[in-house]
C-alpha positions as CSV (number, residue, x, y, z in Angstrom):
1,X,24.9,-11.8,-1.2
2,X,22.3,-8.8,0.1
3,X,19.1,-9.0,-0.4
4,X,16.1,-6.3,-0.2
5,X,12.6,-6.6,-0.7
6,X,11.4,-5.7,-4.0
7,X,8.0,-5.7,-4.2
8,X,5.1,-6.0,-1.5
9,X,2.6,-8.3,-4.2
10,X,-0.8,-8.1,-3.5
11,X,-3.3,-10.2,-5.4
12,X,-7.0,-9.3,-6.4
13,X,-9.1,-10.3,-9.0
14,X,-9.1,-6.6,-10.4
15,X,-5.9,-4.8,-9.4
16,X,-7.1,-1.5,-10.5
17,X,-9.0,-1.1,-7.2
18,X,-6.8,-1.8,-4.8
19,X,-4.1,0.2,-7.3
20,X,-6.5,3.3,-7.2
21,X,-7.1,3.1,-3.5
22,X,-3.2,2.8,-2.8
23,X,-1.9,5.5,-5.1
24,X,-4.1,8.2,-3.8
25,X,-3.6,7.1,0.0
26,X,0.2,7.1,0.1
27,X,0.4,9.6,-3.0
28,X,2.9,7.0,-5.1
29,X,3.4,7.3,-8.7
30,X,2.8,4.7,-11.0
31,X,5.6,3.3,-13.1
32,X,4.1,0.5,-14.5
33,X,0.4,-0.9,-15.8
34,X,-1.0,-3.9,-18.1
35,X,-4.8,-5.9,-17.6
36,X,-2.1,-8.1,-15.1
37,X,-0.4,-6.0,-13.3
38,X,-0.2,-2.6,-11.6
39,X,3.0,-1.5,-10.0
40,X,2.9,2.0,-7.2
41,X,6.7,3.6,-6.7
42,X,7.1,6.2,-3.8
43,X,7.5,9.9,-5.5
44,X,10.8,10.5,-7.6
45,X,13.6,12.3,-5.7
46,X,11.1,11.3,-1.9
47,X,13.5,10.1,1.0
48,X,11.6,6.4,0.2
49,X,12.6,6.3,-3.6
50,X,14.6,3.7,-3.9
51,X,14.5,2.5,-0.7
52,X,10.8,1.4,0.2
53,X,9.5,-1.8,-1.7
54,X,7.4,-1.2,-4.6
55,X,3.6,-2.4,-4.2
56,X,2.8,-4.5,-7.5
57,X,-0.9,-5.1,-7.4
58,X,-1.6,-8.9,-9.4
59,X,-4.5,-10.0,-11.2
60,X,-5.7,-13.6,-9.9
61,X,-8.5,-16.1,-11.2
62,X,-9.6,-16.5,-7.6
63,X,-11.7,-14.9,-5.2
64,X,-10.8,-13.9,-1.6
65,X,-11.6,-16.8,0.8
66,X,-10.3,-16.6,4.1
67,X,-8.8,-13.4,6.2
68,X,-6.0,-11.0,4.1
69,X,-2.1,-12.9,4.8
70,X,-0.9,-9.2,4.0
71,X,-1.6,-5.8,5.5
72,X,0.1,-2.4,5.7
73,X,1.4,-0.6,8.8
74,X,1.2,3.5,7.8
75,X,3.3,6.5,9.3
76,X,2.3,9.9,8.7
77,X,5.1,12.3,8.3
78,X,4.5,14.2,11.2
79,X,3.7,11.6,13.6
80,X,0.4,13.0,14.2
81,X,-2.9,11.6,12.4
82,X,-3.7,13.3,8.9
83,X,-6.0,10.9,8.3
84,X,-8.9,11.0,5.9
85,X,-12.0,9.8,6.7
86,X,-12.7,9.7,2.7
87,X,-9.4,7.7,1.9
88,X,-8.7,5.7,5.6
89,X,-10.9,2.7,5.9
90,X,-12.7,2.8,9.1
91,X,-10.9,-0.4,9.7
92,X,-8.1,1.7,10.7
93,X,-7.7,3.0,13.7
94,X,-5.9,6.4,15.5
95,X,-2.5,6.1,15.9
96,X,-0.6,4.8,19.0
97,X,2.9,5.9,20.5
98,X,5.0,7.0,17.5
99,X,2.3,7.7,14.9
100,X,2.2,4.1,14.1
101,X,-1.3,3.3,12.1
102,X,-2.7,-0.3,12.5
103,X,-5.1,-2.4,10.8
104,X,-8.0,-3.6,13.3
105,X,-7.8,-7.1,11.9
């Protein structure tokens, strides 16, 4: 049997925001919404259609407690930064050899 990942599932106690942030950072479309659950695809016909994991964004009872289990790694398409300082958190910093984009925490 192969397996693939699906879905990258990211819970919050209102999915829209995180949703909202991630579609207009990476530019996904979404396929998929309800008061539960928000799901972001890469762009129809884009080289990661089909092949990178979906993000579905989940609604949970709970607050955040402790430091996020979950964080994304971002490549720019050039390899150089394009970076927004309206959409990148300051969190993250510039990129290192490669164009590879890391979280500072």
């Amino acid at each position: 049997m192969t397996l693939r990942i699906q879905s990258l599932c990211i819970d919050s106690t209102d999915p829209k925001v995180p949703a909202d942030f991630w579609e207009k950072a990476l530019g996904w479309r979404r396929t998929y919404e309800a008061d539960d659950e928000i799901v972001l695809e890469p762009p129809a016909g884009s080289p990661e259609d089909g092949v990178s994991p979906d993000l579905l964004f989940l609604k949970v009872p709970e607050r955040k407690e402790v430091k996020n289990r979950l964080h994304l790694d971002l490549r720019t398409a050039t390899q150089r930064w394009q970076g927004s300082k309206a959409l990148v958190p300051t969190r993250f910093r510039r990129p290192g050899p490669g164009g590879h984009l890391g979280g500072n925490g």
